[in-house]
KOLDRENNU-213126 format. One record per residue: x, y, z of N, C-alpha, C, O in turn. Coordinates in pm, 1 decimal, always signed. Layout:
REM KOLDRENNU-213126
      n.px      n.py      n.pz     ca.px     ca.py     ca.pz      c.px      c.py      c.pz      o.px      o.py      o.pz
         X         Y         Z         X         Y         Z         X         Y         Z         X         Y         Z
...
***
This chain:
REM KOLDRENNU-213126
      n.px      n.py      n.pz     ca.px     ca.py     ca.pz      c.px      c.py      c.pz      o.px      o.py      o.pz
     +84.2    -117.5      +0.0      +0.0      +0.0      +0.0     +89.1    +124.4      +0.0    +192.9    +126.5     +66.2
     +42.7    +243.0     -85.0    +138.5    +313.8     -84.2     +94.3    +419.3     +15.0     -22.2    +422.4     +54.7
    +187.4    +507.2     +56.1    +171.2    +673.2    +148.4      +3.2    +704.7    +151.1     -83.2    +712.6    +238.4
     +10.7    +720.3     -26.7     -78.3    +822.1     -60.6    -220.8    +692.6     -28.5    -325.8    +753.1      -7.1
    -235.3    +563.2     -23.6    -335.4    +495.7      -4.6    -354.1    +504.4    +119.8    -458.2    +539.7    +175.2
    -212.8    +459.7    +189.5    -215.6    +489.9    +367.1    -288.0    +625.6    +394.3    -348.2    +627.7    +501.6
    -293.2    +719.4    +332.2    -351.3    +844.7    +419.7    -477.5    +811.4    +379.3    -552.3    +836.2    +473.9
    -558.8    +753.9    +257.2    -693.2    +772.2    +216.3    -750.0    +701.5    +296.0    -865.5    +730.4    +327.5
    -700.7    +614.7    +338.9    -769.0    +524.5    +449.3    -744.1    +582.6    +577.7    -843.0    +584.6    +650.9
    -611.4    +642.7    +636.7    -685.0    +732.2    +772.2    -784.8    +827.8    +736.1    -887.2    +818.8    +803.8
    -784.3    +894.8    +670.2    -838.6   +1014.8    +687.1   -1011.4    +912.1    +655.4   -1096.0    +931.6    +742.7
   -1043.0    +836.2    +565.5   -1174.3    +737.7    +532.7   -1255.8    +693.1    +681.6   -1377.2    +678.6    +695.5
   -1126.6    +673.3    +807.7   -1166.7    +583.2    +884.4   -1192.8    +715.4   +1014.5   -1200.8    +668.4   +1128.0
   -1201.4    +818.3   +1008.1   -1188.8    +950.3   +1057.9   -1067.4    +941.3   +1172.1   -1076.9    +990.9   +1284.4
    -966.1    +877.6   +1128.0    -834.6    +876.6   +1239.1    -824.2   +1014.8   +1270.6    -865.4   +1101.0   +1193.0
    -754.0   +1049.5   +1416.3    -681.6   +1172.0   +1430.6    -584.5   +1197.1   +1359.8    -503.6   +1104.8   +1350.7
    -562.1   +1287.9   +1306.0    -429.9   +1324.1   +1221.7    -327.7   +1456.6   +1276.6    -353.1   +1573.0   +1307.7
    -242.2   +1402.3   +1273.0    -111.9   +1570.6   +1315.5     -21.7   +1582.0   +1154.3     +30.5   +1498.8   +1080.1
     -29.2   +1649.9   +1153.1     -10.2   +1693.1   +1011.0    +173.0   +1794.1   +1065.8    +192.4   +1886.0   +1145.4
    +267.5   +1715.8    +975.6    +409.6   +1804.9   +1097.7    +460.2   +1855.4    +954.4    +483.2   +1762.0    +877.6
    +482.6   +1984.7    +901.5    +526.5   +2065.6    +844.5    +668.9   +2074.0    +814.4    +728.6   +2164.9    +872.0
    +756.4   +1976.1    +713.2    +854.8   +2048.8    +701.1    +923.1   +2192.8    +684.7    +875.7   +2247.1    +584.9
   +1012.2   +2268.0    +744.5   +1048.0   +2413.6    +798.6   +1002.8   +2453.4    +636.7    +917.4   +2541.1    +623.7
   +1070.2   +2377.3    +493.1   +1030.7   +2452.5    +363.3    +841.4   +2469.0    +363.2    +787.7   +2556.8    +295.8
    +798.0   +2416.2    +409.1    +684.2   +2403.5    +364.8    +657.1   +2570.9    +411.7    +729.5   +2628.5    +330.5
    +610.2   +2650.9    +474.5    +587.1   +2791.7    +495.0    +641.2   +2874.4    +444.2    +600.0   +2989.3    +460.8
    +807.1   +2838.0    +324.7    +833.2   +2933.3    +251.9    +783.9   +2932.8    +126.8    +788.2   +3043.4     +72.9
    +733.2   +2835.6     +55.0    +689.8   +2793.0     -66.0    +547.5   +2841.8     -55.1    +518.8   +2928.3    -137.8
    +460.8   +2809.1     +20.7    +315.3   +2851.5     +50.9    +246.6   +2932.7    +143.5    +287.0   +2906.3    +256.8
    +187.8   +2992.0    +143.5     +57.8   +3077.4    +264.8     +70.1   +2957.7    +353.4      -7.8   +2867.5    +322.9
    +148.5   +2933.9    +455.9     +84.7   +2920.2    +583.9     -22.9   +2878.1    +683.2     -37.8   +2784.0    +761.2
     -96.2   +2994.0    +645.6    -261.5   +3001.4    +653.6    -362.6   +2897.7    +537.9    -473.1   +2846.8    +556.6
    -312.6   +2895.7    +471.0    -350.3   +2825.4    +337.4    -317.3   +2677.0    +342.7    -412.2   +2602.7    +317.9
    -201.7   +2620.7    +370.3    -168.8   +2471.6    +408.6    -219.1   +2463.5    +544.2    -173.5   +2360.8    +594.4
    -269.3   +2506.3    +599.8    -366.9   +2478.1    +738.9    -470.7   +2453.5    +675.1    -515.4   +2340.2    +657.3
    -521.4   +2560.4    +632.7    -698.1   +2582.6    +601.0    -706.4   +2475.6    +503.7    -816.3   +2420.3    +504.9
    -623.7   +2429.9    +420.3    -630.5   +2282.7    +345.9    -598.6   +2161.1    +422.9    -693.9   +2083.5    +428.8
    -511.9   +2129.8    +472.1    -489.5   +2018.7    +560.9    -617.6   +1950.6    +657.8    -668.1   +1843.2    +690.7
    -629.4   +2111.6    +677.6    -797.7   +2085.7    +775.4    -919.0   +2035.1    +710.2   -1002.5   +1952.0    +746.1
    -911.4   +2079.2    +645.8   -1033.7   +2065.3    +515.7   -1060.3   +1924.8    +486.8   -1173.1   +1876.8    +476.3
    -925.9   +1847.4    +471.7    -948.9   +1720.5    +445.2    -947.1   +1629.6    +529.5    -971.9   +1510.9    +508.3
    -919.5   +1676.3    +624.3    -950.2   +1607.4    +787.4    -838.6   +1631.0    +866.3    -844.4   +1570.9    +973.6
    -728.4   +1705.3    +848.1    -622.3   +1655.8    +978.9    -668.1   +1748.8   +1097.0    -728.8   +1855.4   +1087.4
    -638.0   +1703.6   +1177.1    -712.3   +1752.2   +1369.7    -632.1   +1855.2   +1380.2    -683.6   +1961.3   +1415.8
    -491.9   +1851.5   +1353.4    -374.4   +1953.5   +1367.0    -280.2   +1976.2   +1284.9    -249.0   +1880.8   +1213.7
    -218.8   +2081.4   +1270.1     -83.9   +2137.1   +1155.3     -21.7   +2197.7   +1247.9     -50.7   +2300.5   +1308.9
    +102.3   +2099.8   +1258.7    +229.0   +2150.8   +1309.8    +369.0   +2218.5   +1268.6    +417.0   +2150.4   +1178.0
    +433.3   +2301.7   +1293.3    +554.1   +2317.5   +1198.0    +689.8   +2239.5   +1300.9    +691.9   +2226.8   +1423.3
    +758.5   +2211.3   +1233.5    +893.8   +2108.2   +1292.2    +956.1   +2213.3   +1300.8   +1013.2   +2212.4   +1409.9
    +975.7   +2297.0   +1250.7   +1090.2   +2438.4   +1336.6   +1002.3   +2450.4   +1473.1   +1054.7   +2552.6   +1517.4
    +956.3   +2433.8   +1518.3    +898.0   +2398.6   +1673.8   +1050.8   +2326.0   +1761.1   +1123.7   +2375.0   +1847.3
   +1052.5   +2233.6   +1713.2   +1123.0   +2133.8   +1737.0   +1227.2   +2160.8   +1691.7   +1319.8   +2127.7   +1765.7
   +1264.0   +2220.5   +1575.3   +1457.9   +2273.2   +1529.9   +1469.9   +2378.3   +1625.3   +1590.2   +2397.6   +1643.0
   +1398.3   +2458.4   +1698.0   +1465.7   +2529.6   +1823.7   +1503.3   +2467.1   +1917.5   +1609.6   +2495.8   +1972.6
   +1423.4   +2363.7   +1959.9   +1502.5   +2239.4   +2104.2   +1602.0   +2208.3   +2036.4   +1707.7   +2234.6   +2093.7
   +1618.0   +2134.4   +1875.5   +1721.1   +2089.0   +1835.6   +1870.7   +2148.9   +1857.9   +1967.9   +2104.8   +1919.2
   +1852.2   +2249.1   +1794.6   +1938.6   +2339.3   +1813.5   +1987.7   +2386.1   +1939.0   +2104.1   +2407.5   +1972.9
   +1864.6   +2400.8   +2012.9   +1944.7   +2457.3   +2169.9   +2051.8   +2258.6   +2260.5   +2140.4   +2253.6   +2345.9
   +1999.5   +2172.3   +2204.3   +2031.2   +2050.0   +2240.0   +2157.3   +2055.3   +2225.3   +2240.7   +2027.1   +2311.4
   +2181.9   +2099.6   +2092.1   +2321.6   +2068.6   +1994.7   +2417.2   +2229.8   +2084.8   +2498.4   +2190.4   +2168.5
   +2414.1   +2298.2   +2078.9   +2442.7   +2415.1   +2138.7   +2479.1   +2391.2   +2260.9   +2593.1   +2433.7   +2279.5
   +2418.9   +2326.4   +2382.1   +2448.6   +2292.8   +2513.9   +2592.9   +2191.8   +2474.6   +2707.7   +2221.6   +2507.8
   +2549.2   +2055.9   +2389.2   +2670.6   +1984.9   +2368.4   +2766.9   +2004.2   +2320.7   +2858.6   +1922.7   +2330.6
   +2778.8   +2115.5   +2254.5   +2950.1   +2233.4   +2206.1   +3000.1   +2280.2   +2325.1   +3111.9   +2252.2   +2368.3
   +2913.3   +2356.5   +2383.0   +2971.7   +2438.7   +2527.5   +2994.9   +2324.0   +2631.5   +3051.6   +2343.0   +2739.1
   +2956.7   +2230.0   +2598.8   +3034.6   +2160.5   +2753.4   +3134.9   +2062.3   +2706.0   +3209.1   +2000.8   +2782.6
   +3134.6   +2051.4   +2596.2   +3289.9   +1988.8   +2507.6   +3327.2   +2032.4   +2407.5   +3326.7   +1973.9   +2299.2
   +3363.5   +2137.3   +2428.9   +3438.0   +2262.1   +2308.8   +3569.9   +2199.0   +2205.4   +3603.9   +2229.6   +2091.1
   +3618.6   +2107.7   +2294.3   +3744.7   +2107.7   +2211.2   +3665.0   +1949.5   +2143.2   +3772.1   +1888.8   +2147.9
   +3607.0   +1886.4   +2110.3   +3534.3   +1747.9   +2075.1   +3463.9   +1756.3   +1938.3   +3359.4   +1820.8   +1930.6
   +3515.8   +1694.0   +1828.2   +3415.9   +1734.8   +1726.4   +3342.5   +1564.8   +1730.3   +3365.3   +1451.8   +1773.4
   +3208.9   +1669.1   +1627.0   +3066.3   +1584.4   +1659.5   +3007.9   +1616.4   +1477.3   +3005.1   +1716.3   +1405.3
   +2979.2   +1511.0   +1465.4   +2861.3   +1517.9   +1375.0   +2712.0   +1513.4   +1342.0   +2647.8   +1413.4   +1309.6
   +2677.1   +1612.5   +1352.9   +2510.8   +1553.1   +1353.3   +2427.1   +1633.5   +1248.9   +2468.7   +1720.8   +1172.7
   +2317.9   +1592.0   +1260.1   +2205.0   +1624.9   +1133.1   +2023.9   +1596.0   +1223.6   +1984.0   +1539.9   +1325.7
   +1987.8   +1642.9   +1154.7   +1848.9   +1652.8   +1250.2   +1734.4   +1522.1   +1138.8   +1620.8   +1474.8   +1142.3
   +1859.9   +1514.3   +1051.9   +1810.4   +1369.6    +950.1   +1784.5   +1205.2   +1044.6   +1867.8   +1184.2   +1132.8
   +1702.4   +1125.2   +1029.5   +1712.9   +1012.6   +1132.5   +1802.6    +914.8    +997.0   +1903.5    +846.4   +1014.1
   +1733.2    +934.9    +876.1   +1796.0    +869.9    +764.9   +1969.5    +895.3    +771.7   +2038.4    +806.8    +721.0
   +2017.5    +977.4    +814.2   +2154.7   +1035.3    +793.1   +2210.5    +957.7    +909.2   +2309.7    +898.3    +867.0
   +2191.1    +931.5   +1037.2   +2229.5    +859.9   +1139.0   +2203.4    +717.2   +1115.8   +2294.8    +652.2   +1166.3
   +2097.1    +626.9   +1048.0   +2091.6    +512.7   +1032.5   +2184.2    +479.5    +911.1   +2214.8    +360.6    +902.9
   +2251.7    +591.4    +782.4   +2356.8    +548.5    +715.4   +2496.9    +525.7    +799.9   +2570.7    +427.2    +802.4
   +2506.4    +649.5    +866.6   +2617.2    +646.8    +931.1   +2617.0    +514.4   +1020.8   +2735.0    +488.2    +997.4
   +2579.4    +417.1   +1099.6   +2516.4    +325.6   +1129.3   +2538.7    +181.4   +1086.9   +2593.3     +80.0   +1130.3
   +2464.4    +225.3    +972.3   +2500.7     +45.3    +852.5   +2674.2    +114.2    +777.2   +2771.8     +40.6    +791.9
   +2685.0    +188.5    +737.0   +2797.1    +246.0    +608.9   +2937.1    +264.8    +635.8   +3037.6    +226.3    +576.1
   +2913.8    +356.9    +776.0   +3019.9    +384.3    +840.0   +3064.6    +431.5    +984.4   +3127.7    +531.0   +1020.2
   +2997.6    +301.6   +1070.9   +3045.5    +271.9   +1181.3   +3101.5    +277.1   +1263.1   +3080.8    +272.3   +1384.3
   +3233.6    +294.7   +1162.2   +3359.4    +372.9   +1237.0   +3374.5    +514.2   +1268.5   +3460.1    +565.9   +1340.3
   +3278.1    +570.2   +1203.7   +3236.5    +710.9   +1279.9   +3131.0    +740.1   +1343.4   +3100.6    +848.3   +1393.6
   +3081.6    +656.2   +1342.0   +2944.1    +659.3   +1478.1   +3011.1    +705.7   +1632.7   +2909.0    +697.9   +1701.1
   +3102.1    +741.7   +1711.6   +3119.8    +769.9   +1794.8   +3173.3    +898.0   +1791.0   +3229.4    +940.9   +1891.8
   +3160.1   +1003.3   +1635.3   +3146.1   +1126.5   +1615.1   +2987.6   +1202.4   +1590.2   +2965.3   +1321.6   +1568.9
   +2899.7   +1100.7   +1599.9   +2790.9   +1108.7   +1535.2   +2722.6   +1162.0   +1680.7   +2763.3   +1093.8   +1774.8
   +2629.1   +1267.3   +1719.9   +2564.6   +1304.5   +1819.0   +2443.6   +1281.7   +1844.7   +2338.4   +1339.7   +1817.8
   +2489.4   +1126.4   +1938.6   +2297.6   +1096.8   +1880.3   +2223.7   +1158.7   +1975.2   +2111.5   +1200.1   +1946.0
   +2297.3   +1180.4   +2155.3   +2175.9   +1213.7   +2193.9   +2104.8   +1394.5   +2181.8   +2046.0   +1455.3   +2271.3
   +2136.4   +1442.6   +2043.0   +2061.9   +1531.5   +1982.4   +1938.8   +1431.3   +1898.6   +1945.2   +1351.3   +1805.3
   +1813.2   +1489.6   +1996.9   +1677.1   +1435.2   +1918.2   +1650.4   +1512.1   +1770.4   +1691.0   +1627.7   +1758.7
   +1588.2   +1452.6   +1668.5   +1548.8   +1547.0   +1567.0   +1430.0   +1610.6   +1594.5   +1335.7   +1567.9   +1661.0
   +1443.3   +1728.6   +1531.5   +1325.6   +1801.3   +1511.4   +1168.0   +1783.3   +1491.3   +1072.4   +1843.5   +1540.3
   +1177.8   +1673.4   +1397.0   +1052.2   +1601.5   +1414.2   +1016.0   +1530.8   +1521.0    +902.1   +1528.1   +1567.7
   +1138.9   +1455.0   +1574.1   +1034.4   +1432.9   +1740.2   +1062.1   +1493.2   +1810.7    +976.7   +1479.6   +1898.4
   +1138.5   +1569.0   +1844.5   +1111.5   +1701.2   +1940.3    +965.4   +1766.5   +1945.1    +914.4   +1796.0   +2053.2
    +873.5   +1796.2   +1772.4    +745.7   +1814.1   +1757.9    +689.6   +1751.2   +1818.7    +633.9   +1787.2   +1922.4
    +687.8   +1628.6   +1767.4    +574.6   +1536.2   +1753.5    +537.8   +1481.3   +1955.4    +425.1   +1441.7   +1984.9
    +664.7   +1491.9   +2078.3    +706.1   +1501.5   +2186.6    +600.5   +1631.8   +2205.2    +485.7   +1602.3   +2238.4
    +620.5   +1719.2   +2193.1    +541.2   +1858.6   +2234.7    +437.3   +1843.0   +2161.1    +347.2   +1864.4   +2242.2
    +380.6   +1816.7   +2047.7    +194.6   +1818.0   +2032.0    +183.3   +1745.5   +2120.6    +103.2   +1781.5   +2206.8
    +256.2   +1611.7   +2141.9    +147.3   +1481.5   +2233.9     +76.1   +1554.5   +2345.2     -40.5   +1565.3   +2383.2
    +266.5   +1628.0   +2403.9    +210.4   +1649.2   +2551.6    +146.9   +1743.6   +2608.0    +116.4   +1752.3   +2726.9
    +104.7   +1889.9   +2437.1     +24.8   +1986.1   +2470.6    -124.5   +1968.2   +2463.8    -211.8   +2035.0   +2519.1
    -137.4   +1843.6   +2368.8    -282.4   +1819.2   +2314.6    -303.3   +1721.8   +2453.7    -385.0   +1757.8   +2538.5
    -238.7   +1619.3   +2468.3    -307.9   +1536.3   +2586.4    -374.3   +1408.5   +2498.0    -438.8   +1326.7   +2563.6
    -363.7   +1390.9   +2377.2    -428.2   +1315.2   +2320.2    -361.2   +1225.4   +2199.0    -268.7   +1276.5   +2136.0
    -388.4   +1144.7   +2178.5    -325.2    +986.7   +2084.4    -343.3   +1072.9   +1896.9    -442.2   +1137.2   +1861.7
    -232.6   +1048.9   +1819.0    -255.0   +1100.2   +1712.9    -172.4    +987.7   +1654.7    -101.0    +904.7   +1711.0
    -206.9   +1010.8   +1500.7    -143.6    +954.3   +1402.9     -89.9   +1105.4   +1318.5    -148.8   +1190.4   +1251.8
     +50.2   +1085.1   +1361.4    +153.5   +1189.8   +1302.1    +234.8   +1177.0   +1155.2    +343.1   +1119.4   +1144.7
    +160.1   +1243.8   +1038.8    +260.9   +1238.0    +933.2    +299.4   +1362.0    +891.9    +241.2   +1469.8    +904.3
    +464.5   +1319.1    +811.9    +455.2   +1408.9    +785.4    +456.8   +1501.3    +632.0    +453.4   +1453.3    +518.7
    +460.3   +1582.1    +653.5    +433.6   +1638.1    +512.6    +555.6   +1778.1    +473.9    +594.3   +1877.1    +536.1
    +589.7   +1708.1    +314.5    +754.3   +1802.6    +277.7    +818.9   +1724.0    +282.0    +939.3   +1741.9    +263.3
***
């Protein structure tokens, strides 16, 4: 089944939906406009993941200042850490995992502002 079947069937079965905004998505479009559509077709909520690239960032920021002289690699990609992972291993102990990505940094803060069970995709 593909994405696009997977969503016709949540949205068919009236699932909750969180709808998480890649950061491009608000420069390409109105804002207001990918809400007022998202909604339209059922999602409960529209989130933006720069929500979550500010924890990111302040995460990554704390772990410079308390080991300044230490280099680190990281990416707010989960795909970019599971290459590094299978590919190249031998640098996984430059790799900063315990920086969360942005998307669950979001998806962490809707749960615990809404109080309520969602099915989170995302979109971008």
């Amino acid at each position: 089944m593909s994405d696009i079947e997977k969503l016709i069937s949540l949205l068919k079965n009236n699932a909750k939906l969180v709808a998480m905004l890649a950061p491009s998505f608000p420069v390409m479009y109105e804002l207001k406009e990918i809400v007022s559509k998202l909604r339209s077709i059922g999602f409960s909520k529209v989130v933006e993941v720069a929500v979550g690239a500010k924890k990111t960032n302040e995460q990554t920021i704390n772990i410079l200042k308390n080991n300044p002289n230490t280099r680190f690699i990281t990416s707010p990609c989960a795909g970019f850490v599971r290459f590094m992972r299978t590919k190249h291993p031998d640098l996984l102990h430059y790799v900063a995992l315990e920086v969360d990505s942005p998307m669950a940094v979001t998806l962490v803060l809707t749960l615990k502002k809404s109080q309520q069970e969602f099915t989170q995709l995302m979109v971008g």
